[in-house]
VMD Tcl script that draws the C-alpha trace (Angstrom):
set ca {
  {10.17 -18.39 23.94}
  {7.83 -21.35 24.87}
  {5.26 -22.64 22.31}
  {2.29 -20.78 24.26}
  {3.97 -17.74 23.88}
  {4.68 -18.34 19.97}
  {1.14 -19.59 19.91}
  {0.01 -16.10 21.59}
  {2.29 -13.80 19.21}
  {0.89 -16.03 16.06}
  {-2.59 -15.29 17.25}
  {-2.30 -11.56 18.02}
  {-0.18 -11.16 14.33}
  {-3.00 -12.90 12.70}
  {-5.28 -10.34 14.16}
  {-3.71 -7.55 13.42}
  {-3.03 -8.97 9.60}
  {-6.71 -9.58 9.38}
  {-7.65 -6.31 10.90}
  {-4.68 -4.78 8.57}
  {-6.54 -6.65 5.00}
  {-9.76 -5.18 6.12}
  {-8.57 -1.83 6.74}
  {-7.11 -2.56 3.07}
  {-10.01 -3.76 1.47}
  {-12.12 -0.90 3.18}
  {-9.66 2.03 1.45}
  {-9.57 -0.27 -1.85}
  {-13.56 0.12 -1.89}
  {-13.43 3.99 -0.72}
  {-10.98 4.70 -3.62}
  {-13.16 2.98 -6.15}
  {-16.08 4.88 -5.52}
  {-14.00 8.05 -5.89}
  {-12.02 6.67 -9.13}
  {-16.22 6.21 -10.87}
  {-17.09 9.93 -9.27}
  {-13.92 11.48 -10.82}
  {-14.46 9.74 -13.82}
  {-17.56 10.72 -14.35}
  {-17.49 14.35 -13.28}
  {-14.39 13.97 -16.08}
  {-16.47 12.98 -18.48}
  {-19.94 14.78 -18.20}
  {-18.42 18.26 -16.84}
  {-14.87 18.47 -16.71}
  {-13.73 17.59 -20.10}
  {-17.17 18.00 -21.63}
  {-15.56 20.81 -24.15}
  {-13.00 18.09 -25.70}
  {-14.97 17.07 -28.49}
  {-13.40 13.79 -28.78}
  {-14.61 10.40 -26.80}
  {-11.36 8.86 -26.63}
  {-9.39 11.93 -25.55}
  {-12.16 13.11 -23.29}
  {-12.04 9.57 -21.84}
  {-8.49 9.44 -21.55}
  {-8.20 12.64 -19.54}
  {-10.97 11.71 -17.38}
  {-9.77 7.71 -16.49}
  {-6.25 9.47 -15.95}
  {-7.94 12.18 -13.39}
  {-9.82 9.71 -11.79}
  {-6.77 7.07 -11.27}
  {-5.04 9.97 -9.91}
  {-7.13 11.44 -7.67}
  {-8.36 7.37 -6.83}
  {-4.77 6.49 -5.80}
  {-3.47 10.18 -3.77}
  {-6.32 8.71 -1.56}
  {-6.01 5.44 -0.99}
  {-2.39 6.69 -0.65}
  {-3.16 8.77 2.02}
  {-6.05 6.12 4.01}
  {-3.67 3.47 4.02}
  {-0.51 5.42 5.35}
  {-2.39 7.24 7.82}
  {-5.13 4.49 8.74}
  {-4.40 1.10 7.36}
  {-1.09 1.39 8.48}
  {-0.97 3.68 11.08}
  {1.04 1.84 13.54}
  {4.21 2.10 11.60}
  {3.70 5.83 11.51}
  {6.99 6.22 13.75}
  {8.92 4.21 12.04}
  {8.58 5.52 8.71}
  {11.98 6.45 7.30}
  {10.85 7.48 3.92}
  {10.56 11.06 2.36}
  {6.47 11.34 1.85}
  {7.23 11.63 -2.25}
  {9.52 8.52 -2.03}
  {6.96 6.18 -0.40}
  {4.17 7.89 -2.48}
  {6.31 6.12 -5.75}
  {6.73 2.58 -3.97}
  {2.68 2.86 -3.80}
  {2.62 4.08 -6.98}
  {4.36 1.62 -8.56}
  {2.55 -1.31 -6.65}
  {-0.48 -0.17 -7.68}
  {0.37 -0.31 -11.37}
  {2.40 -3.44 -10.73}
  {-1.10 -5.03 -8.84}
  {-2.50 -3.24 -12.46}
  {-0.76 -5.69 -14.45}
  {-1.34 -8.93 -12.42}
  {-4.55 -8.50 -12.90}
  {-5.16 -7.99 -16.41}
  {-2.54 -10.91 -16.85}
  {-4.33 -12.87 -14.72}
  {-7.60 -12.31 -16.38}
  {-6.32 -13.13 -19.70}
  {-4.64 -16.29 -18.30}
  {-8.09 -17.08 -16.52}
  {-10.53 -15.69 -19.43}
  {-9.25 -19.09 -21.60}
  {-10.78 -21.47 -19.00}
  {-13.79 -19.11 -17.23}
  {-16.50 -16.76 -18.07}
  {-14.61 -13.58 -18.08}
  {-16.42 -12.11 -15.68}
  {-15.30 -14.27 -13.11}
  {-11.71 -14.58 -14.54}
  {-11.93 -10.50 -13.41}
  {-13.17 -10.83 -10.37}
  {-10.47 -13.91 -9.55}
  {-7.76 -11.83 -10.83}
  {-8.60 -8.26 -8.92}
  {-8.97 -11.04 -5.96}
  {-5.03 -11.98 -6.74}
  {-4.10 -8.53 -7.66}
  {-4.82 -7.28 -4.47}
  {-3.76 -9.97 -2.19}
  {-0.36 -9.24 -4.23}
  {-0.98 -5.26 -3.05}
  {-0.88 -6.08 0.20}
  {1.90 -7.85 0.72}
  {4.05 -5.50 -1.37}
  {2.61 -2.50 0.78}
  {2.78 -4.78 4.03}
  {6.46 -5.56 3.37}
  {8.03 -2.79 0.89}
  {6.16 0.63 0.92}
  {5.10 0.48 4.69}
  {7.73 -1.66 5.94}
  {8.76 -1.70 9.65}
  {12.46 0.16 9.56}
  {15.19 -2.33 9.37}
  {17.30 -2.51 12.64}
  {20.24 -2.84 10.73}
  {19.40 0.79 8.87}
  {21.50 3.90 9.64}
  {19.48 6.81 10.71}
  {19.58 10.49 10.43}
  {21.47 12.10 13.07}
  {19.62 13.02 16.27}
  {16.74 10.94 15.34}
  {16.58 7.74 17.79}
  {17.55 4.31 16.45}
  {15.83 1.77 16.15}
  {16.26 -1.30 19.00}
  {15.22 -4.53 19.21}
  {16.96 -5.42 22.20}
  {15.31 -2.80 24.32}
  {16.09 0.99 25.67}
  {19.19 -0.02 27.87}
  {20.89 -1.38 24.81}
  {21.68 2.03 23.36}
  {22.53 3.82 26.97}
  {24.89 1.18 27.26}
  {26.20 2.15 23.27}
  {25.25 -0.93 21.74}
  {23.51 1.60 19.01}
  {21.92 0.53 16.01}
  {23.09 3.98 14.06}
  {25.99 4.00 12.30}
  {25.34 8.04 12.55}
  {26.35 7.83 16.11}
  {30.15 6.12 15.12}
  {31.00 8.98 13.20}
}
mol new
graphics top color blue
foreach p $ca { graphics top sphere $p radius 0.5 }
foreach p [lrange $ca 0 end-1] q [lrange $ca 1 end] { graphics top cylinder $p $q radius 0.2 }
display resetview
């Protein structure tokens, strides 16, 4: 490949990575607005009965993560990263606990981070710096774990294509990527 096609490929994957954080940021914003509607339908209808502030609380910041995360879940698998839609290789429940546990991983950076950050800065801005971090970090864990392109070297279900990075001949020819197909 000649450096003006490099150049070209670096310039179109920097698009779509920018388009890609947007489309990120824009679900990360959606499910925030939901998380404070949850929470405080939680708190002022919900789970009004429960007589306690801390347990009511509880319930309702649980409800509201919950609900908060099923859809940025769902925005980012069908929308953020809806070009790897046909190669997902994941049951839905599988891929819904790599998210999961990104999100609580991201969850942890950042109040690490604004601890860490809180010694030198208003901790205002030690928050904002850390969600900042935090997320970048969600990204590329979702980018390149949870909605990861299908490795070529994976076996796949029988009847189901494999992958190819050497084109459509390849496999007609039975250079196949699936070690289904050698069984």
């Amino acid at each position: 490949m000649n450096s003006a096609a490099r150049s070209s490929a670096r310039d179109w994957m920097g698009k779509v990575l920018r388009l890609r954080f947007l489309k990120f940021g824009a679900v990360g914003a959606s499910g925030t607005l939901i998380n404070l509607g949850v929470l405080y339908l939680g708190q002022e209808y919900l789970f009004k009965p429960i007589q306690s502030f801390g347990m009511r609380l509880n319930l309702s910041l649980a409800l509201a993560i919950f609900c908060a995360t099923i859809n940025n879940f769902a925005w980012n698998r069908g929308w953020t990263w809806a070009d790897r839609r046909h190669q997902l290789h994941k049951s839905l429940l599988w891929q819904f606990g790599q998210y999961a546990l990104a999100c609580w991983l991201g969850i942890l950076l950042q109040a690490v981070f604004t601890k860490v950050l809180a010694a030198h800065f208003y901790y205002l801005i030690a928050n904002v710096t850390a969600i900042a971090l935090a997320g970048i970090f969600n990204f590329v864990i979702n980018d390149l774990w949870t909605f990861a392109r299908r490795k070529h070297w994976l076996p796949t279900p029988r009847g189901e294509p494999a992958t190819n990075p050497a084109g459509a001949g390849a496999k007609a020819s039975g250079n196949s990527n699936s070690l289904s197909s050698r069984s």
